[in-house]
Structures are given as C-alpha cells and as structure tokens.
N, C-alpha and C positions, 0 to 999 in steps of 0.2 A: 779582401772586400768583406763588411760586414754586412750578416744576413737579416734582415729586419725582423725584429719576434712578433709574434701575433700583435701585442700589443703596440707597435709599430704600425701593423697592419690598419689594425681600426681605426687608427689616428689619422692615420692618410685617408681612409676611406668615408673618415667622421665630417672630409673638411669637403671644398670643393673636386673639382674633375682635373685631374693630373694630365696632361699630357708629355707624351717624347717628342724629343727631336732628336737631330743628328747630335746637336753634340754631346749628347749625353750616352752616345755610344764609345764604350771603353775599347771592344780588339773585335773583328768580323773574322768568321771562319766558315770555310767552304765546305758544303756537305752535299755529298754523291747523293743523288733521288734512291741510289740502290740501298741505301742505308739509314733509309728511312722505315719505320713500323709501319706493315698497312691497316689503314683505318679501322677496320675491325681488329685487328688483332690486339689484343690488352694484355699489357706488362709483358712488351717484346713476344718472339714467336717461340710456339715449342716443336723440336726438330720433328718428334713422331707425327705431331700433329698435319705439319706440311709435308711430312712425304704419303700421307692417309690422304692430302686432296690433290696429289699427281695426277691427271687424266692423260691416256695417250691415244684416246678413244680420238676418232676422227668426226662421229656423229655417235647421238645418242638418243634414243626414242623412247620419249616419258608420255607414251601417249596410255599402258596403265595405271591400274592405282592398287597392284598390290605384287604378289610376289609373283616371278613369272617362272615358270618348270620348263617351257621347250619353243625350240625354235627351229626352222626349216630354211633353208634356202634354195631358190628355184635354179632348178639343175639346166635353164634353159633361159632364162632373164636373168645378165649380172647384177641387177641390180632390186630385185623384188625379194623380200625378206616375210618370212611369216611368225609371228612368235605371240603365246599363250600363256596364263597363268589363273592364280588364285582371283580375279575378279571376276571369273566365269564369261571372259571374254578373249578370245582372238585380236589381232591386227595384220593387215598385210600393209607394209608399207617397201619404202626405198631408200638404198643407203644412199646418203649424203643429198638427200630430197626433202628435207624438213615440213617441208610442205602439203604434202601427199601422205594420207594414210588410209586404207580402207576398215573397218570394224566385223568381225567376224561375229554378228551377231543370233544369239539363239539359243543357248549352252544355260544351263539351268545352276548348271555346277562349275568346277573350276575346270579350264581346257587342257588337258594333262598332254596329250601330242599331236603332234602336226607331221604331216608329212605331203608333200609334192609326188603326184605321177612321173613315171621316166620320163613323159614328152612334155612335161609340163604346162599340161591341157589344165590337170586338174590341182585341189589341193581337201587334203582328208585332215579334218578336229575332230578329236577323240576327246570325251569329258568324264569327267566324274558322276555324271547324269546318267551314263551307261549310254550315251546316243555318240553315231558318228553323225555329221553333219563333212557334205562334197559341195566344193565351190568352183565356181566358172571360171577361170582367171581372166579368159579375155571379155566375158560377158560382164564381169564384176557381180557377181549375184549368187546367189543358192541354187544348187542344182538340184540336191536330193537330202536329205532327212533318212539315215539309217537307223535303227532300232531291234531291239531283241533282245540283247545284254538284259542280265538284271543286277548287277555293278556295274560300276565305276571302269573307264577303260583304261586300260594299261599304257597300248600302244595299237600303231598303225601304221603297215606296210603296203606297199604296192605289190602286186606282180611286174616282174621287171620288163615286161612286155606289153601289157594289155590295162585296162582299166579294171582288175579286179583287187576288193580291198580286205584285209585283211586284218583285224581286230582282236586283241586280250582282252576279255575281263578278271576284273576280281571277283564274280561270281564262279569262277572254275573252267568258264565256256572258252573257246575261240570261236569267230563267223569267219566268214565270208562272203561276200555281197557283190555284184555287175553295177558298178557306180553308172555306168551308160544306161543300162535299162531301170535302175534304182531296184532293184533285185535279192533276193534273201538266195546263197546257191545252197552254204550248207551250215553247218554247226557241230564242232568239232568238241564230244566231252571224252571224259576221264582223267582228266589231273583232278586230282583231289583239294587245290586248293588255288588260290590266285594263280594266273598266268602271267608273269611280271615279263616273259621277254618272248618272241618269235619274230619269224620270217619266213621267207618262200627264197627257196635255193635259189642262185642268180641264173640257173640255167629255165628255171619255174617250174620244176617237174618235183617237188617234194616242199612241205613244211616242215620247219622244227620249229616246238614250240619248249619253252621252260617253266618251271611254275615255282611257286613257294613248298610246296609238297617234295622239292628234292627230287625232280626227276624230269627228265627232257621225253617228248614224246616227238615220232616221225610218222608223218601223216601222206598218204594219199589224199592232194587237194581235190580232186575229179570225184571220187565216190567218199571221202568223208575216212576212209578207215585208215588204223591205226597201225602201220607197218611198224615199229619197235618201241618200246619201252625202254628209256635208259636212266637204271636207279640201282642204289645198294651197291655193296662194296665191288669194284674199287673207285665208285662214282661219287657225288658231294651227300654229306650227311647232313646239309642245311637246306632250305630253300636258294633256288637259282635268281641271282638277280639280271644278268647278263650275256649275250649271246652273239656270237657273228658267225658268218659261213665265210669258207674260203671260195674264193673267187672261181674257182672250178666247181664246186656243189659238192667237193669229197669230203669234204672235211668241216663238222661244229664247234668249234670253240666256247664253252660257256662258264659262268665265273658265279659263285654261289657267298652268301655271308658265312658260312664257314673257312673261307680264303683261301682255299683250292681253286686249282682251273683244271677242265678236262679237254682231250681233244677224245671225238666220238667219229668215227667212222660212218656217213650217213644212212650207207648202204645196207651197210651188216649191222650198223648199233650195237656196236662193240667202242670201249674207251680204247684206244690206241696210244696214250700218253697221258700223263699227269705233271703238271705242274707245280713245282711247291717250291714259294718264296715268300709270299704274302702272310702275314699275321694275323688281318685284319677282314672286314667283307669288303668283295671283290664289287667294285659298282660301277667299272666300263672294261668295255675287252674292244679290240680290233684287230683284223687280219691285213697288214701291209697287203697292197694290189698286186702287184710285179714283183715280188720276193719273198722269199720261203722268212717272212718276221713277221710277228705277230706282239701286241701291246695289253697290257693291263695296267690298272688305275684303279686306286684300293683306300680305303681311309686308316690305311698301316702307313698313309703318306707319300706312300712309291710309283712311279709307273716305273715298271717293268718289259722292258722289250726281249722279247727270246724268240732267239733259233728254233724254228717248229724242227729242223731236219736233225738238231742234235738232242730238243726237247729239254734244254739249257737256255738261263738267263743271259742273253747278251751286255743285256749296261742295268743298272741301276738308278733311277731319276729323283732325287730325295727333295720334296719338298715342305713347306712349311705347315700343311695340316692335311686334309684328306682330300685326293685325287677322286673328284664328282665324275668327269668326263673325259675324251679324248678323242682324236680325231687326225686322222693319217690327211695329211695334205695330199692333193690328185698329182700324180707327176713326181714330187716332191720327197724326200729324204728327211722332210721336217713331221712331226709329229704334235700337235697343239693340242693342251689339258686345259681344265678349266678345274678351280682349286676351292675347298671351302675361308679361306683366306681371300678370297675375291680378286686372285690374280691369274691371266690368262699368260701361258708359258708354251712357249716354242722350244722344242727340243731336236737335238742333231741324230736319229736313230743311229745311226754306226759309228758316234762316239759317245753320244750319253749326255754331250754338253749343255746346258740348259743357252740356245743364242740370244733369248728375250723374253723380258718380261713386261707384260701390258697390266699399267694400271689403271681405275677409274673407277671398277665396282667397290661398293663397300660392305657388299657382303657376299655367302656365297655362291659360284658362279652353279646354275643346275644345266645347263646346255651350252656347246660351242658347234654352228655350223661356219660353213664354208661356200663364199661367191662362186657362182659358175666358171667367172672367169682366173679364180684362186687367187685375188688381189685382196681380197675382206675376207677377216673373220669375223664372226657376229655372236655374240654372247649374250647370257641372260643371266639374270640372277635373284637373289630372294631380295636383291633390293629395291624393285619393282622396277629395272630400268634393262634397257638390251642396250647394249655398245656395239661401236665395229671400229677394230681396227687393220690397221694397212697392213698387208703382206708381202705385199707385191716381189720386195725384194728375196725372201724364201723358197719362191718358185721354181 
C-alpha cells in the first residue's frame, strides 16, 4: 500500500470532506483493551516509570500539605491513627475512613511526635515550638497546653502506667508534666547538648535519656536526680540518635551516628556489650518483646537483628538505601522497616527473608506504626502522604 506524501495530504484536505465506509476497509484485526497505551501515557510506557506508581496502600490520608516526621497508633482503637509533620499540623483520623479526620490544631512549628497514653485516654504533639499540646480522644478537643522547653521537641513518652508525660528538647532540657492536673512535676538537666531519644523503663521506676553530647543519662523520675552518667570509652564517640529499653527495665539499648550500638546495664550504668556491624549512623533500634533479639536500622542500608545472649548478628537485612525506621510486630516473628527509598518491608526475624514489600510512597518513609489489632501498618513520609497497609496475614 502506498503511503500518501504530505503533498498528497493537502490535496485531499484542499478539496471537499472525505468520508469512509466499509468498503474501503482492506483486513480488521483484533486488539486486547490490555494492549492498549493508557491515555496519558506518551510514546508507549517506561517500565521504572510504572513500577514507581505501584500502590499496595489500602488507604491513603492526604489531608497534609507537607512533609510528615511521625505517627502513632492508638493502642486501644484499631482504627484511630495520629500522624504530624512539617505543616505545623497534627491529624487524627481512621484507617479506611476517608471520611473522618480530626486537625490537631495549635503548634506554631512543625509537629515532630506524637504519641498515645497506655489506656488510650489521651494523646501528646510535641513540636518544634518547644510546646507539648494533650488531647481528649474521646472529648475530641484540647485538654492542656504544656510549655517550658526553650526548643524544639524531640520526643514524647508516656509512663506506662499513669498520665505522666515525658519530653526532649533541643535545648539540653528533658520535663516532665501530670497531663491530668496540666502540671510542670520536674526538669531534668545536664546533657550538654540536644536530647534526641528517652523513655521511662516499662516497669516506670527509672528514665533514660540520650542526647547529641555522646552520652545517655539515668534519672530518678520522683526527685529529678541523676543516678548514672553513661559516656567515654568504651561507649559511642558521636551523638546518640536512638534508644529502647528491654522489656524487664534491665537492660538500654542505644544506637549513636557514629554506628556503634551499646547495651548499658540500667542499674549499675555500666556498657555490658557492644555491637559492631554498622558503617553508617544508627537511626532505629528495637528490643523483640518475648525473646532475647534485638533490631537495628542504619543508613549503611542494613537492619540488623542480633542475639543480645551471644552479643552477635543473627541475619543481615540488605536494603536499597537507608533504614529510617522499624518496628517488631506484637505477637509476630515479622519485623517492618520503613526505607529512604519509600518502601515499607517486612522481614522474617529468624531467617532474614525480606516476605514483602509495600509500595505507594515516593519518597522517604520517616515513621512506621502498628494497628491495635496488628492488621495495618501505617506509614508516613516526606511525601506529605501517610499510607496503611494490610498485614493481617503476618500475624
């Protein structure tokens, strides 16, 4: 068949209106709908390009407009999610609720943590304003307005007992405050420099706090003083970014940007072990609940799961850029990271196997919690957007 040349073209187009009919059809061929371009897509598709808008997200809450740092989930509602970012705004809403979202508003700065009470009465934002702000969950409202800080807050803990909260600044400080009575109790100094990570033992009778200064401090919460100092060799020669307690109160685990990890005896404030695998800074730690393993997640790429009893790496976890987060499933033998490659990964702690991978963020992930009922996981990331995906099957 010859193809008609432009000038072909104008001659046809110079004269009247052409029309087709059938018989001017030469051969018909059947074409699957699946082999067809889709309408946006120009000059055929590019393979990176369509596996970059995979989503395996179940629900997605774009009710931000900027990049989001942290998220909480109520340890007592499967389905109430809280999550904060760089727009200097909160939201609590619900998974697979599209509908429903509440606005945590009041934060001057960007909402850096959130965290939920054990009974899940209450819930604490921490901002870069230096203020905590306590909200009612079942009132829907503001209960109390904390202040003192003169930074930006780190982070925010409960006592695993009672309504008392607990607070980092970048100014050096740690508080603590009676969210019931909206209360100042004490004010905890001497680190020398930010306090990037703490907690209150799960038993609640001792804090540990970590700072940028290189050195973990152990506090008497009741009168404010400083029971140990843990710094200098054979402890981290960087600022600590990272921190968890074991499940009995014996034992801190804290992870530093120099990519050491140390285990610290809480009692005596003595290192009892060192860990060294990491290349990189150390930017999540966690203690499995019910077994002597423990986790780390590093921007050398790896999580790492090791034997606290041999003080040895168990598996290796190699991923595609730097390990932001992670997160020991309740129950569960799974262990879920969140990546700066914007993908959420399941991993098999007593083999190492990576079981899944959830895509949908496009950029990377800074927070992964965990539904009450351990059916969602719920992410956030610097791409202004929190995801949740199903787990159920992990459990």
């Amino acid at each position: 068949m010859n193809i008609p040349s432009p000038r072909d073209e104008e001659e046809v187009n110079d004269g009247e209106e052409v029309f087709l009919d059938e018989g001017d059809i030469i051969q018909e061929y059947t074409v699957d709908d699946e082999d067809l371009p889709d309408a946006d897509e120009e000059g055929g598709s590019d393979t990176e390009e369509v596996i970059d808008e995979e989503d395996d997200s179940t629900h997605t809450f774009t009710g931000h407009t900027g990049e989001l740092y942290t998220t909480a989930c109520s340890p007592t509602d499967a389905t109430l999610v809280a999550t904060g970012g760089g727009d200097d705004r909160g939201f609590l809403w619900k998974i697979n609720q599209g509908d429903w979202a509440f606005e945590l508003q009041g934060h001057q700065d960007s909402v850096s943590s959130l965290a939920f009470s054990t009974d899940g009465q209450l819930l604490a934002s921490g901002g870069f304003d230096g203020i905590v702000k306590v909200w009612d969950i079942s009132k829907g409202d503001l209960k109390c307005t904390l202040d003192g800080p003169t930074g930006g807050i780190e982070w925010v803990k409960w006592h695993p007992r009672g309504h008392l909260i607990l607070a980092g600044s970048e100014d050096s400080t740690v508080w603590m405050w009676n969210a019931d009575k909206s209360a100042y109790l004490n004010m905890f100094s001497g680190h020398g420099s930010g306090v990037t990570c703490g907690d209150f033992t799960p038993d609640g009778k001792v804090i540990c706090t970590g700072s940028d200064d290189a050195t973990m401090r152990i506090w008497n919460p009741k009168i404010g003083e400083n029971i140990h100092v843990v710094r200098g060799h054979p402890y981290h020669n960087e600022g600590l970014t990272c921190l968890t307690i074991s499940s009995d109160s014996a034992l801190a685990l804290t992870g530093s940007k120099d990519g050491s990890v140390h285990a610290v005896n809480i009692s005596t404030g003595k290192v009892v072990s060192s860990l060294s695998a990491h290349s990189d800074s150390i930017e999540c730690i966690g203690f499995a609940v019910s077994s002597p393993l423990a986790a780390t997640g590093s921007m050398d790429k790896k999580l790492i799961i090791w034997d606290m009893q041999h003080s040895s790496p168990r598996c290796t976890c190699d991923h595609e850029d730097g390990v932001t987060s992670l997160l020991w499933l309740p129950g569960s033998r799974h262990i879920a990271t969140g990546c700066v490659d914007g993908k959420v990964r399941l991993w098999d702690s007593l083999s190492g196997v990576c079981v899944k991978i959830f895509s949908g963020h496009s950029d990377a992930i800074q927070s992964v919690a965990v539904s009450a009922n351990g059916d969602f996981l719920v992410s956030v990331s610097l791409d202004g957007t929190a995801r949740v995906f199903e787990i159920a099957e992990f459990k």
